[in-house]
N, C-alpha and C positions, 0 to 999 in steps of 0.2 A: 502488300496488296495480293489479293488471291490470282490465280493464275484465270478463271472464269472471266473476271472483272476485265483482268489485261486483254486477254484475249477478246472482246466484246468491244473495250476502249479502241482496241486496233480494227478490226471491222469497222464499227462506229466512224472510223475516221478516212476508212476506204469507199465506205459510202458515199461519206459526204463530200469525197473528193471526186468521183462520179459523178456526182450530183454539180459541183460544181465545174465539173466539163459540160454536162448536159447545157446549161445556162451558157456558157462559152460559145458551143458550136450553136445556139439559135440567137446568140448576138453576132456574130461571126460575119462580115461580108465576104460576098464570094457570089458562087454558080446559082444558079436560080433552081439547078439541079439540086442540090447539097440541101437547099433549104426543102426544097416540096420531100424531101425523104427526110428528114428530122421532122418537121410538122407532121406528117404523115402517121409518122412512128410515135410522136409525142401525143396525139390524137388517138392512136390505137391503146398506148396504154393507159391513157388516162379511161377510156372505155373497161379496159378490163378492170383496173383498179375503183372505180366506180360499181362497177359490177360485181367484184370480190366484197367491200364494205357493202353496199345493199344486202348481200346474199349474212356478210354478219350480223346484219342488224337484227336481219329478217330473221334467225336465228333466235339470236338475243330475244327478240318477243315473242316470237311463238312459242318457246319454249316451255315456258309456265306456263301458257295456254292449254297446250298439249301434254302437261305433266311430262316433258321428258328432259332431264338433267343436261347440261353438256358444262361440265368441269370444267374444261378448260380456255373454257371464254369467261368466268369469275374474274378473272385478274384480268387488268389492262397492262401486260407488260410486253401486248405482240407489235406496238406502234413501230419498233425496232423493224420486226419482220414486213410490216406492211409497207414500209420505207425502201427495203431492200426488194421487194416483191415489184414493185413499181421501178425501179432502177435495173433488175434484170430484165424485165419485160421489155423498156423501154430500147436494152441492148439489144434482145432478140429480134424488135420490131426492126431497127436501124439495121440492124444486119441482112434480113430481109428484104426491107425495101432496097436494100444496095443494090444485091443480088438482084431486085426486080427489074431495076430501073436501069442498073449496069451503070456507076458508080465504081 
């Protein structure tokens, strides 16, 4: 197996174990505190992540509109990064609102 691949399997699989804390700590009972700063945080990024595919779409069509190329939205192999793009965001929000709310 190439070393690319491995390396990507292992990401791939840290992601998704994030992801599957995420799901954890908003089934999770507890402080009514804990929850309003995961919602909060999970609401923020799904705003930004919303707002980053809009801003690719918008991309993607206007492009040939305006005759201007962009290469490297041809392949669809950034679904990986857009995964990971939302799973850091969603850590920075949660960190954040800790620090907000004092957590």
């Amino acid at each position: 197996m190439n070393k690319g691949y491995f390396a990507l399997w292992i990401i791939g699989i840290v992601v998704f174990i994030f992801d599957i804390g995420i799901v954890a700590s908003l089934l999770r009972k507890g402080d009514e505190r804990k929850h309003m700063i995961i919602l909060k945080s999970g609401c923020f990024s799904f705003i930004v992540v919303i707002i980053s595919l809009t801003l690719k779409c918008l991309t993607f069509l206007l492009g040939p509109i305006l005759n201007i190329r962009f290469d490297n939205y041809t392949n669809h192999s950034d679904d990986f990064f857009s995964l990971t793009f939302a799973v850091v965001t969603f850590l920075f929000a949660v960190r954040y609102n800790r620090n907000k709310m004092g957590d």
